[in-house]
N, C-alpha and C positions, 0 to 999 in steps of 0.2 A: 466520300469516295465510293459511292454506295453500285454505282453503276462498272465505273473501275476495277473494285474491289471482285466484282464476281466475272468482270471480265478474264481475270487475273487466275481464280478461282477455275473458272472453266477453261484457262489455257494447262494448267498444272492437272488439272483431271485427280485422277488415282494416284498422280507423283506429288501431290501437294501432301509436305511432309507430317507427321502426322504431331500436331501440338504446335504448328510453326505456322504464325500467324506472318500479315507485313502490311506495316502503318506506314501512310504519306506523309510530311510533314508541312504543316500550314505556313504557308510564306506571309509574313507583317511587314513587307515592303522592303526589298533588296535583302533579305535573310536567307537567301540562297546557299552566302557562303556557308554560315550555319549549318541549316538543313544538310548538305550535302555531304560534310563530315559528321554528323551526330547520325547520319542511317548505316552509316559502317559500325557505330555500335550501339545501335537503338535494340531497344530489348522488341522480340516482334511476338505478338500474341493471337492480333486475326489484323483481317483487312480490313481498313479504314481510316482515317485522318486523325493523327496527334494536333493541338495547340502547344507549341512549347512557349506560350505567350509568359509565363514566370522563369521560364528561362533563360529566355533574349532580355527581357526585364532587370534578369540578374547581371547578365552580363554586361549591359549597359554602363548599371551601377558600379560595377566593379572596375574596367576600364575606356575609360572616356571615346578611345581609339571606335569604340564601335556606335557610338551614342548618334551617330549621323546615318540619312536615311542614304546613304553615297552610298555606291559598290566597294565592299567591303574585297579584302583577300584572304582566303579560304585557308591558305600557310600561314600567315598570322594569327588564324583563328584558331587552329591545332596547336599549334606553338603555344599560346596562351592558355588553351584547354591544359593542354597535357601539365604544364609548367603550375597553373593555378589547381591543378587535381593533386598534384605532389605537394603542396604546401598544405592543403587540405588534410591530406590523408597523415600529415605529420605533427600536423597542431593536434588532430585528433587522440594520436599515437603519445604524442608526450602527456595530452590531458587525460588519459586516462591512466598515462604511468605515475601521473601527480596524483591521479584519488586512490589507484591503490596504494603508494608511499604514505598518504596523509592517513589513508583508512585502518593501517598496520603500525603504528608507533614502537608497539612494543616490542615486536618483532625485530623491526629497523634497529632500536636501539641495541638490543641482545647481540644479536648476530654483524651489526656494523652498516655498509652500507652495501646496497646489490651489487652496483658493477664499480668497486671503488678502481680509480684514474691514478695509475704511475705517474709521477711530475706532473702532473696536469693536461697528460695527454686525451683528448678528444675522444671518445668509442667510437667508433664505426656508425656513417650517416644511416639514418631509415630506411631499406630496401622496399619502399610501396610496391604494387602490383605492376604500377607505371613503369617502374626501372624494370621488373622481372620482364615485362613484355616488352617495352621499347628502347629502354636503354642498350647503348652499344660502347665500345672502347673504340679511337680513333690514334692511333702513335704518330708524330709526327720525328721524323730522323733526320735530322741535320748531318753532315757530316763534313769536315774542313779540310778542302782541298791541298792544304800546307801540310799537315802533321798526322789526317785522316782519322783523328778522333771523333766518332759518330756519337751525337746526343742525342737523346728522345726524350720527349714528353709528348705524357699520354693525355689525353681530354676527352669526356665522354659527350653521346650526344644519343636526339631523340629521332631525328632525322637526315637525311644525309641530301644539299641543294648542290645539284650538277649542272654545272654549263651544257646545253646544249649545240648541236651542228646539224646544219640540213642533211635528210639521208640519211642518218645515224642509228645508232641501237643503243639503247641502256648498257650491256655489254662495253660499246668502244667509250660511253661518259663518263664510268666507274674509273676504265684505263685511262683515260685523263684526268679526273679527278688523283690519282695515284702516281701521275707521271712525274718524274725526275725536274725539279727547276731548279736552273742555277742564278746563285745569287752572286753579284757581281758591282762594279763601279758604287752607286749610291745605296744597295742593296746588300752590300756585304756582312756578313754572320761575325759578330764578336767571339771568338774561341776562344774559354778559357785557360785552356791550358797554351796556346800561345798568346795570350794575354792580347791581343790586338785584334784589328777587324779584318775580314779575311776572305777569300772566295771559297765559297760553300756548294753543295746541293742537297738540296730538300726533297721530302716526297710523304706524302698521306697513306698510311696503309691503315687497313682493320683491323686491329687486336683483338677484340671482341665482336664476331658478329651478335648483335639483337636477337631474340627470339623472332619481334614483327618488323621488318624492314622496312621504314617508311621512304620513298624516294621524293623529292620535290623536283620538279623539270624546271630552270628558272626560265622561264618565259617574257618574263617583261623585262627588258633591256634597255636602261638608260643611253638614248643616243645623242651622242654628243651635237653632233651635227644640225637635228632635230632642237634639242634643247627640251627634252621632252623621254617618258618612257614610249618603249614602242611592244608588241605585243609578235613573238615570234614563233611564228606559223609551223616552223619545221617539223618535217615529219622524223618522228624517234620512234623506232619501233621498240615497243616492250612485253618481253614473250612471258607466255604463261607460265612459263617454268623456269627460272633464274640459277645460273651456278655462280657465284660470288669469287673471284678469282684472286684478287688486290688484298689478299687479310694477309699477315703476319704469318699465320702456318701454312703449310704446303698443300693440306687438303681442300677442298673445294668446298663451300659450304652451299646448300640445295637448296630454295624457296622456291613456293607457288604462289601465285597473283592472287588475291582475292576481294582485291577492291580499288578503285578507281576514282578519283573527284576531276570531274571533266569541265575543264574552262570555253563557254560558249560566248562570241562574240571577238571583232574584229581589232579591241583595244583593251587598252589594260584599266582604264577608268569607266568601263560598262560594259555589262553581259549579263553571264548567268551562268550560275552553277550546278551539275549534277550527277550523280554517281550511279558507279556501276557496281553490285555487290554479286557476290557467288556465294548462295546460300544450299547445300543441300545436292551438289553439282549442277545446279541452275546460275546463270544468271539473269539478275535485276536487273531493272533499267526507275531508278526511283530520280524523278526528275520534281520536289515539291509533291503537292496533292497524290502525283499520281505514281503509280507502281505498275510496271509491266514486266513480264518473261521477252528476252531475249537470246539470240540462239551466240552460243558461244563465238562464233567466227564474226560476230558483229563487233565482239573487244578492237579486232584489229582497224577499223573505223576508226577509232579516235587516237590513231598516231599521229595524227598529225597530214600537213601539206604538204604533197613535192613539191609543189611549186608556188613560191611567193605571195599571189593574185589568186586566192582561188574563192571558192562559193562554198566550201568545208569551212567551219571557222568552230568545231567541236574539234580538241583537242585533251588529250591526257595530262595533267598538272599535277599529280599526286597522287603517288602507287603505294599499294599496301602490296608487300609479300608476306608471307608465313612461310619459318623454318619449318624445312621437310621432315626433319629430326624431329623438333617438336611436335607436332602434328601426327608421327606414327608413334609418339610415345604414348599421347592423349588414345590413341585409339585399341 
């Protein structure tokens, strides 16, 4: 990327920060989706071209799912990363609690055991770096239309996939994602405490916002009619600055945008994938091999189509925000 690289170089001038380099990543045939998630957290040291050729190698091996030269999907590939990074980082965490238990015998015996378990209850799972950053809480509240006893349970999660609508905003998918459903005829809620099955309403809030809020736009829509996925255009605007409304407490919780994997082409079985990152108050435009500055108000291009039929077919698929709160803590 040798010509790239200083193109790049000479767009940034005097602003090109200082110890902050930024690698292309070598595409090995349909590895877009790859590439395009692993430059949101690729370590960047100078200009020029990564081979992550043992890395797609790995992953390969690991799950079959990717082993074909097909258009892969970029959420699947996160989802996978993030899910095989946590089991990683826990197998490592117990084997190293196993060699200091085995390397301390005497100790162990003296003293008893470290963290000894009342009736056989569980300790508290591994908190990896992956929960510190991504993990969020999701409460889901039932409540029974009969007797109006409200039950919750909570479930956590790494990302949050929203239906989208033509014309829309992140803002109004959240508030759909969270909206009121009632359950009713074949769908009705068994209540225990009225012991039978019952008409309810449900509804999704946040308990936990994430430190990093990953958002997935679902885009590719099984159509019945079709017989077939279909790949939807709509334009969803999503602003640089996020107030989070739909959580459990009253306050608003604040994010900034700071990375983007943008779905290019016209179907959900071929394209290409590429990202937008904000390093530095710059943004990227890291599309494979190559890396370019683009000017901030270019984000808003890949919202998406007004309309149906267009010659745009770069769209947004997967948002990264950063808590605000976090972010003035770090600083």
């Amino acid at each position: 990327m040798g010509a790239a690289g200083s193109k790049l170089e000479k767009a940034l001038g005097d602003q090109f920060p200082e110890g902050e380099r930024y690698f292309g990543l070598e595409n090995f045939g349909n590895t877009c989706y790859c590439n395009s998630v692993l430059q949101i957290s690729s370590q960047k040291k100078k200009t020029g071209v990564i081979a992550p050729k043992r890395f797609v190698q790995r992953l390969k091996k690991q799950n079959e799912l990717f082993r074909s030269y097909m258009h892969q999907d970029a959420h699947e590939f996160l989802n996978f990363l993030l899910n095989e990074l946590v089991d990683i980082l826990e197998k490592e965490a117990q084997a190293a609690k196993n060699e200091a238990e085995t390397s301390s015998p005497s100790e162990k015996n003296a003293n008893g055991p470290k963290n000894p378990q009342a009736n056989g209850v569980q300790k508290e799972p591994l908190v990896t770096w992956v929960h510190k950053n991504f993990q969020g809480i999701l409460t889901n509240e039932t409540r029974c239309l009969r007797c109006e006893t409200v039950t919750a349970r909570d479930e956590t999660f790494f990302d949050l996939s929203l239906d989208i609508e033509q014309n829309s905003s992140i803002t109004s998918c959240l508030k759909n994602f969270s909206s009121t459903e009632t359950l009713n005829a074949e769908d009705k809620f068994f209540c225990d405490k009225c012991c039978s099955l019952q008409e309810a309403q449900k509804r999704m809030k946040i308990k936990k916002p994430p430190h990093i809020l990953v958002i997935h736009l679902k885009r590719f829509k099984y159509i019945e009619q079709l017989g077939r996925y279909k790949k939807l255009s709509y334009r969803v605007v999503f602003p640089l600055e996020l107030k989070l409304s739909n959580t459990v407490e009253d306050a608003d919780s604040e994010y900034s945008l700071f990375a983007v994997v943008v779905h290019v082409g016209s179907g959900p079985n071929h394209g290409h994938y590429v990202s937008l990152v904000k390093s530095h108050n710059h943004w990227l435009f890291f599309d494979d091999e190559n890396v370019e500055m683009i000017d901030e108000s270019a984000v808003q291009t890949f919202f998406g189509s007004a309309q149906e039929y267009s010659s745009n077919t770069d769209h947004g698929y997967i948002l990264f925000y950063e808590s605000l709160v976090g972010a003035n803590n770090k600083s």
